[in-house]
C-alpha positions in Angstrom: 0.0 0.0 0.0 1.8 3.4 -1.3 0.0 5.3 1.5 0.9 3.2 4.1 4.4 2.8 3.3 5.0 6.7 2.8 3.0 7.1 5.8 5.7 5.0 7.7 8.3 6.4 6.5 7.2 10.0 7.0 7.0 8.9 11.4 10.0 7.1 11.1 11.8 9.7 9.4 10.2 12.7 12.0 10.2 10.7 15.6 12.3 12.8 17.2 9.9 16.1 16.1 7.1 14.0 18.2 9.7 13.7 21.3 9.8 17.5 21.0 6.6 17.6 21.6 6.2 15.5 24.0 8.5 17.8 26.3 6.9 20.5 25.7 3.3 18.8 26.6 4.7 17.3 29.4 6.4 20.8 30.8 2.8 22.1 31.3 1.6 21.4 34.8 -1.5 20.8 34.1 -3.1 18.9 36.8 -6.7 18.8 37.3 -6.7 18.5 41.2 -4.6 21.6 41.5 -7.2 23.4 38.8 -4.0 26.0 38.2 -3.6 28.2 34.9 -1.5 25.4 33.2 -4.8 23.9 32.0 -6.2 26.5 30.0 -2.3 27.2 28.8 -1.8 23.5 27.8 -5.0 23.6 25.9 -4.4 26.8 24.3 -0.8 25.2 22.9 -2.9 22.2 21.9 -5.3 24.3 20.0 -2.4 26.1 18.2 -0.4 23.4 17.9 -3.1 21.5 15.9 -4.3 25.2 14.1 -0.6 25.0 12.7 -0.8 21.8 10.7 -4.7 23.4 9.2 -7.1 22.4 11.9 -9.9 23.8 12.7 -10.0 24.7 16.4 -11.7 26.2 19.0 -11.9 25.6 23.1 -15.0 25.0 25.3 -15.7 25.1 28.8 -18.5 24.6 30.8 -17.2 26.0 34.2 -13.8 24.0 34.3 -11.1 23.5 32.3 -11.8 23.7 28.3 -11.6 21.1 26.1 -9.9 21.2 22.6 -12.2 20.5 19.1 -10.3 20.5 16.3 -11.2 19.0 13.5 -9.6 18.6 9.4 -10.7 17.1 6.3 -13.6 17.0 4.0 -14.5 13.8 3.9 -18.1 11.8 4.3 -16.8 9.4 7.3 -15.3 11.0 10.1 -13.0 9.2 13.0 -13.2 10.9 16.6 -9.7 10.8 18.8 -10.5 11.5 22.6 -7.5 12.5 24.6 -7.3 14.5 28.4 -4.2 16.6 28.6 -4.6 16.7 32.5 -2.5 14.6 34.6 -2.4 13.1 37.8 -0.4 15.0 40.9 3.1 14.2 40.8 3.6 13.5 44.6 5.4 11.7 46.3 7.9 13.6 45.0 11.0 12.4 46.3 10.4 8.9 44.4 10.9 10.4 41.2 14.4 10.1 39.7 13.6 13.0 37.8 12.1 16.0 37.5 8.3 14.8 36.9 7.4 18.1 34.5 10.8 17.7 32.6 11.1 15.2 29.8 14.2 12.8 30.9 15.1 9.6 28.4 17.7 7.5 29.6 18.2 3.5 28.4 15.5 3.7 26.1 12.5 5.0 28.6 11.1 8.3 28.3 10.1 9.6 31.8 7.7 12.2 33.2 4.5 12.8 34.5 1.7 12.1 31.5 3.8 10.5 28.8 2.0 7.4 29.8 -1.6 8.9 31.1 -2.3 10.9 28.8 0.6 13.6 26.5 2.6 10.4 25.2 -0.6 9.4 23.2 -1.2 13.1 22.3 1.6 13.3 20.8 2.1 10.3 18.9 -1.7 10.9 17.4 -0.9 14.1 16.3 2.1 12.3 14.4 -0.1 9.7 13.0 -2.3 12.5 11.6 0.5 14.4 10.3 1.6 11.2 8.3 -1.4 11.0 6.4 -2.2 15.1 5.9 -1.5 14.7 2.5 -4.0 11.6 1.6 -7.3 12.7 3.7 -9.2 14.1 0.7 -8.5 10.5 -1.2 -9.5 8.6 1.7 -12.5 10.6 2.1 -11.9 10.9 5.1 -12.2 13.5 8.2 -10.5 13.3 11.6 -11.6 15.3 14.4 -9.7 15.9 18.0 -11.5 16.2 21.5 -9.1 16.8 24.1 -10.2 17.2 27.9 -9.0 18.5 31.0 -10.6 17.1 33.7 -10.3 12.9 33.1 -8.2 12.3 36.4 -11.2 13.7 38.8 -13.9 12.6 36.9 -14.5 14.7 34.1 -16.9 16.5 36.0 -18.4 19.0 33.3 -17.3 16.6 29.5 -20.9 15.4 29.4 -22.4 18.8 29.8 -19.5 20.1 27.2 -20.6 17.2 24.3 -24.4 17.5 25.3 -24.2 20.8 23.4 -21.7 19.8 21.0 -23.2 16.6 20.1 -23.6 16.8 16.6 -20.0 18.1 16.2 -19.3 14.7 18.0 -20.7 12.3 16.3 -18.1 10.0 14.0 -18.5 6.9 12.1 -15.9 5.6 14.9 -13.8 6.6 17.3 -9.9 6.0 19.2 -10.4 6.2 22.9 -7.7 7.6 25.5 -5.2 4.9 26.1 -4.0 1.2 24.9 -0.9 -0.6 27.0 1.8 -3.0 25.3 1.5 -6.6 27.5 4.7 -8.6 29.0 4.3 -10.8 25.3 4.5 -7.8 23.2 1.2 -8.1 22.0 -1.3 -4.8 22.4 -4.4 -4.5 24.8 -7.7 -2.7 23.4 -10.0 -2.2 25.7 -13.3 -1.5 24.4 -15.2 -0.2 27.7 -14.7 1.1 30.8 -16.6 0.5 34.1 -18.3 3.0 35.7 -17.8 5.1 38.3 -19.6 6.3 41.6 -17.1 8.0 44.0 -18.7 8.2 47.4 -16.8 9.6 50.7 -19.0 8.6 54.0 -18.8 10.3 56.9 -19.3 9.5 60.5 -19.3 12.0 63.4 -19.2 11.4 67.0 -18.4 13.9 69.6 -18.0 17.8 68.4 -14.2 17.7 68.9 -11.2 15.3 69.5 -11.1 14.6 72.7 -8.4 12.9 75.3 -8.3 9.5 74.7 -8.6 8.6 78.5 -11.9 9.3 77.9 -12.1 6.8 75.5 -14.3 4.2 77.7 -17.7 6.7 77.6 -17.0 8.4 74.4 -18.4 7.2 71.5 -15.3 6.6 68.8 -16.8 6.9 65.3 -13.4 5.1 63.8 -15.2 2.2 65.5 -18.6 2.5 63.6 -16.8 3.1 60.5 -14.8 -0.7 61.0 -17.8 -2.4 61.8 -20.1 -0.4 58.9 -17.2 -1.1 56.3 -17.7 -5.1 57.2 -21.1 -4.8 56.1 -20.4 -3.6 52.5 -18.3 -6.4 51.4 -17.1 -10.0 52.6 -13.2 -10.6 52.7 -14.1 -12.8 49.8 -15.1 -10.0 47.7 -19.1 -10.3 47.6 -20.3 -7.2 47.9 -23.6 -7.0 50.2 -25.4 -4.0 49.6 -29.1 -4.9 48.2 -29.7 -5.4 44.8 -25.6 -4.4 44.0 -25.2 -7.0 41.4 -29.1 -6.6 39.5 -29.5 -5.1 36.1 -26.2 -5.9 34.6 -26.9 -6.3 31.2 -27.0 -10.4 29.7 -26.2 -9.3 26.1 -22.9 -7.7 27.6 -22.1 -10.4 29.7 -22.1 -12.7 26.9 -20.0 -11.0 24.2 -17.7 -10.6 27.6 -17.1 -14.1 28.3 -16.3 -15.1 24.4 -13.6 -12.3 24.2 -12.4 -13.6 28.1 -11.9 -17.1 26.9 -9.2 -15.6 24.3 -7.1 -14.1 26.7 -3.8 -14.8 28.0 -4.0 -16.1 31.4 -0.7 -16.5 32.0 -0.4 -12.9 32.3 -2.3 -12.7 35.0 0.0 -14.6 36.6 2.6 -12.8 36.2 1.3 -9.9 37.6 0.1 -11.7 40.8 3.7 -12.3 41.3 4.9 -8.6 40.4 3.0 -7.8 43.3 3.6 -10.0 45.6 0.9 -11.8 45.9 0.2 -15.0 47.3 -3.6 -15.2 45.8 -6.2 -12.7 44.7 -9.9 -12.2 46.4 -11.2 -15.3 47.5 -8.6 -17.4 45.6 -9.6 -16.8 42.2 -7.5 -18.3 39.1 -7.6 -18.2 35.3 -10.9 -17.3 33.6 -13.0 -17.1 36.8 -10.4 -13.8 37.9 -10.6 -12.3 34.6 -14.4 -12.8 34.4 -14.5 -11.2 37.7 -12.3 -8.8 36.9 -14.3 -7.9 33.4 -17.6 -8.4 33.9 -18.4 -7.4 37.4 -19.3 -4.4 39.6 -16.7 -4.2 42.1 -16.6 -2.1 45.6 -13.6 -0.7 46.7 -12.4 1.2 49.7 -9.5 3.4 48.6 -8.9 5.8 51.5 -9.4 5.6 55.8 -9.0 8.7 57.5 -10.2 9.4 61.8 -7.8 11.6 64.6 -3.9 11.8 64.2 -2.0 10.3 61.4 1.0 12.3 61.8 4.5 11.6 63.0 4.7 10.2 66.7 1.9 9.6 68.7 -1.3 12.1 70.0 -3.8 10.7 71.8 -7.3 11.5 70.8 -10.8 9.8 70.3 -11.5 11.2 66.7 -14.4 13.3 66.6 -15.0 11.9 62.7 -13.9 9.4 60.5 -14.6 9.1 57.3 -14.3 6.6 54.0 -13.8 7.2 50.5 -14.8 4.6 48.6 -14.8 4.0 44.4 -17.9 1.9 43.3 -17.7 0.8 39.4 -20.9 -0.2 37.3 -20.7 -2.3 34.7 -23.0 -1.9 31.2 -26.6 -2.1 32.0 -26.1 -0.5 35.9 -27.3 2.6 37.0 -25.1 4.7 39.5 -28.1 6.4 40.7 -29.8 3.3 41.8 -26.2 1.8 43.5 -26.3 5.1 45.4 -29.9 5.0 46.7 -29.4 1.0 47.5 -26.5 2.2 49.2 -28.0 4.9 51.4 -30.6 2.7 52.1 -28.6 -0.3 53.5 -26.7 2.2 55.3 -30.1 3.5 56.9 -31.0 -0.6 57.6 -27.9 -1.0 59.8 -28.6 1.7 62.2 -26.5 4.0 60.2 -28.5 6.8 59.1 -26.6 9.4 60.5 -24.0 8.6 57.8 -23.3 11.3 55.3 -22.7 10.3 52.2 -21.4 13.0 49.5 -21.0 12.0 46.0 -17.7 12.8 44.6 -18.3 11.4 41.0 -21.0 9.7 39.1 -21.2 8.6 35.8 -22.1 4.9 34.2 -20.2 2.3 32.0 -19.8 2.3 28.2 -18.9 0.1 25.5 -18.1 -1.1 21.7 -19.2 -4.5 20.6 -16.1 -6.2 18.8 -17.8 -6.5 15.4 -17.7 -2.7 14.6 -15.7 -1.6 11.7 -13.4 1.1 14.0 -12.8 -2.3 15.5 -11.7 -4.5 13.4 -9.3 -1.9 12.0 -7.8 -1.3 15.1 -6.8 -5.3 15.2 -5.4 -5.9 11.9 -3.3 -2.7 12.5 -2.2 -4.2 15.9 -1.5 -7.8 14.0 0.8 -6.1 11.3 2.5 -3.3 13.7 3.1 -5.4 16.8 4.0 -9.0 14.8 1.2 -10.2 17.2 -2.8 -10.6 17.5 -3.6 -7.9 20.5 -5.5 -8.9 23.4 -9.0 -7.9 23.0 -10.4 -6.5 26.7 -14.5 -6.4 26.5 -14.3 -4.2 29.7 -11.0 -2.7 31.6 -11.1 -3.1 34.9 -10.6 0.6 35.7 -13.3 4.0 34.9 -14.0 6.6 32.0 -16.1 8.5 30.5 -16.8 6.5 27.6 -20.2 6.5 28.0 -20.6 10.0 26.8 -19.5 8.3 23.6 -20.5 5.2 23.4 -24.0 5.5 24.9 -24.8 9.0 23.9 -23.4 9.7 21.0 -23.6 6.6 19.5 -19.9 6.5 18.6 -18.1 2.9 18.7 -14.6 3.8 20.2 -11.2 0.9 20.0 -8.3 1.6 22.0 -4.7 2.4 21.2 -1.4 3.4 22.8 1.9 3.8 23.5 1.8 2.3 27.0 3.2 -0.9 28.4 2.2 -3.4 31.8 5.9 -1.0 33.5 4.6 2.4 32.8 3.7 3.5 36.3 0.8 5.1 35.2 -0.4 7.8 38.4 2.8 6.9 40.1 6.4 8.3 40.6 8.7 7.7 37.5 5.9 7.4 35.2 7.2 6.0 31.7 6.8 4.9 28.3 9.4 2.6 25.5 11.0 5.3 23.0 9.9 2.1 20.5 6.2 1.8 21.8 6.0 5.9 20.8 6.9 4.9 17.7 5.2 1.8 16.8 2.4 3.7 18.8 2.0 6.2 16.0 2.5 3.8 13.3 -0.9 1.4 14.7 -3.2 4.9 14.7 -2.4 5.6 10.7 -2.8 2.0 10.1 -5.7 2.1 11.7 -7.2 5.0 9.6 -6.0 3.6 6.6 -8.0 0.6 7.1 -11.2 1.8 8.7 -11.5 3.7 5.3 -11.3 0.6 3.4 -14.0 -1.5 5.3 
């Protein structure tokens, strides 16, 4: 194929123009938590960035930080490329080896906070585009870029962005956020993500810390908050709020299991022993971990807090204590009924002076494996990578696909540059110098192709 080969070429030839830019994406501190100026500055050199090479461009906001449209091309199918430019904090920061907002490559890894989650796949899209500037009128084909800035707390105000934006969003397919290179070399395309409903609970007891030697007539609300915890899941992993597991949908479940039964289980192995494990929840192996893993709802508790935490010792009976906990739907789940199960249980147990404050809410999405954006994504994968990817009907972690999926009616693949060391939300976050390049070669592929199915 002429295109494809002088597409190749062109990325080959200009890698280290990418890496360029990668620094500079990577220089911008733009993390969501901190809501700082170096958003809106990030997304303004993303807009002109992209207005450079002929995009169209322009930023919206709905109350946070803007999101980039830019869009090229003339022709009658159009492909959608969601990115965030936001990152996770970069703390702790004395486990970084370097600077986390300064691009650093040393024995082949590129380092720095984003190259992974999300810049690195910025970048290299933006250099898959560029390869094929020249052929977009003969493939008839348009390519539009919506880049947010609010994906690592939620992305709070996207769906009220795309709600009025809709038509601009709809696309015959789209290329979702992120794809990871596994321990076998092969790549992992995700084609959903859970959902997510991000609760903290809080319980209150007396109206200020107090000595603990009063401890045996105080009430300690660290002590509700163990026993109430105990209620919500089993320490084999069922969860036991009414009603959790109902509506997940059968259709969903069953294209699930057919793609689970193709998957390597070895790497699952592997990564048990990465971490040091000596078995996962309640013992599960093989295809029953990955099913649980894929298919279900899961119930997490990712953060205690109750009196003194500090250095040394202070002794106190906590006047609250509190738990932040990440519930994920699955396809067919509502996050508004999880919640109001949830507060009712709660209410059941003699709890009902809990307070429960939603800190994000939004359900799952996902792409059945038989659409054309697809397909094309996997036969690029089998010709770049030398290997068939590893086809993931749900990943086990959130995002807002569901905007996309469910709303716009846009079937989304995955794609990245990735891989199972990459540190993703962690210090010395990194990605392959090779994966960025064979990164950017699998997105033109996979443009060239969905333009001839």
């Amino acid at each position: 194929m002429e295109v494809r080969s002088r597409s190749f070429e062109f990325i080959s030839k200009n890698y280290r123009n990418y890496i360029d830019l990668l620094k500079n994406l990577v220089s911008f501190r733009s993390v969501a938590a901190w809501g700082t100026e170096d958003l809106r500055a990030c997304a303004e050199y993303i807009a002109e960035v992209l207005r450079e090479r002929g995009f169209s461009t322009f930023l919206k906001s709905a109350g946070g930080a803007p999101a980039v449209f830019a869009e090229i091309g003339k022709g009658s199918r159009a492909v959608l490329i969601y990115n965030h430019y936001d990152v996770q904090p970069p703390d702790p920061l004395e486990l970084w080896e370097s600077d986390p907002f300064k691009l650093t490559i040393k024995d082949g890894l590129i380092f720095g906070r984003g190259v992974a989650d999300n810049k690195g796949n910025i970048a290299a899209r933006i250099g898959a585009i560029d390869s094929l500037l020249d052929y977009l009128d003969d493939l008839d084909l348009k390519v539009k870029f919506l880049i947010e800035g609010e994906e690592e707390i939620g992305s709070p105000t996207l769906n009220s962005i795309v709600s009025e934006m809709l038509d601009w969003v709809r696309a015959d397919g789209g290329i979702w956020e992120t794809g990871y290179l596994r321990r076998n070399g092969s790549l992992s395309i995700s084609l959903g993500f859970k959902g997510m409903l991000y609760v903290e609970v809080i319980l209150r007891g007396a109206s200020r810390d107090v000595h603990s030697g009063m401890a045996p007539i105080v009430p300690n609300p660290a002590w509700r908050m163990a026993r109430l915890l105990t209620k919500l899941k089993t320490e084999d992993g069922k969860i036991l709020v009414p009603g959790f597991y109902d509506d997940i949908d059968p259709e969903f479940v069953r294209t699930a299991e057919e793609l689970i039964m193709k998957m390597n289980l070895e790497e699952l192995e592997e990564m048990k022993e990465e971490l040091g494990l000596k078995e996962f929840v309640g013992g599960l192996r093989g295809f029953e971990a990955l099913k649980e893993l894929h298919t279900k709802p899961s119930l997490n508790v990712s953060g205690l807090y109750a009196g003194y935490t500090g250095k040394g010792s202070k002794t106190v009976v906590p006047s609250i204590a509190g738990a932040k906990i990440d519930i994920r739907p699955v396809p067919g789940q509502k996050p508004e009924k999880i919640l109001e199960n949830l507060r009712r249980y709660l209410s059941e147990l003699g709890f009902s002076d809990a307070e429960v404050v939603v800190r994000s809410m939004y359900p799952a999405g996902y792409t059945k494996p038989g659409e054309a954006i697809v397909r094309a994504s996997v036969e690029a994968a089998r010709e770049v990578y030398g290997l068939d990817p590893e086809i993931i009907p749900l990943s086990g972690g959130s995002g807002p696909i569901y905007i996309f999926t469910n709303i716009a009616k846009v079937p989304m693949t995955g794609a990245g540059v990735g891989y199972y060391g990459s540190r993703n939300h962690a210090p010395n976050e990194n990605i392959r110098e090779r994966d960025f390049l064979l990164g950017m070669k699998h997105v033109a592929l996979t443009l060239l192709k969905f333009t001839q199915i």
